[in-house]
C-alpha positions, 0 to 999 in steps of 0.5 A: 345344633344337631340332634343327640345320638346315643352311641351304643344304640348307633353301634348295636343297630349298624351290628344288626344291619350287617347281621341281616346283609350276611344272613340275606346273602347266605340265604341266596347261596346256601338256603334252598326250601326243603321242598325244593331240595326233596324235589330235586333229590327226586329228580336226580334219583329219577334220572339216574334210574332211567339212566341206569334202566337204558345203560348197555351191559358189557355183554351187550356191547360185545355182541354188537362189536361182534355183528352178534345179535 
């Protein structure tokens, strides 16, 4: 004979192991710490400012079109 299982508690506990896969796997896709995400904020930020520092005006693509220095 085999043992006795209580129903309820079977239906509860395979509940909450679903519950924790979800959350495992929403963790993985969305969740970044949020030092991390300051981080690579930064980063960004960092990089389009020299990007923007080391961008041509108009002005100075005309005057190399040109021959114009």
């Amino acid at each position: 004979m085999s043992d006795i299982i209580n129903l309820n508690r079977a239906r509860k506990n395979k509940t909450k192991q679903a519950q924790k896969k979800t959350a495992d796997r929403n963790r993985v896709v969305y969740g970044l710490p949020a030092a991390e995400r300051k981080a690579a904020r930064a980063a960004e930020e960092k990089a389009q400012q020299r990007w923007a520092e080391n961008r041509l005006s108009h002005d100075d693509e005309k005057k190399k079109v040109d021959g114009e220095q």
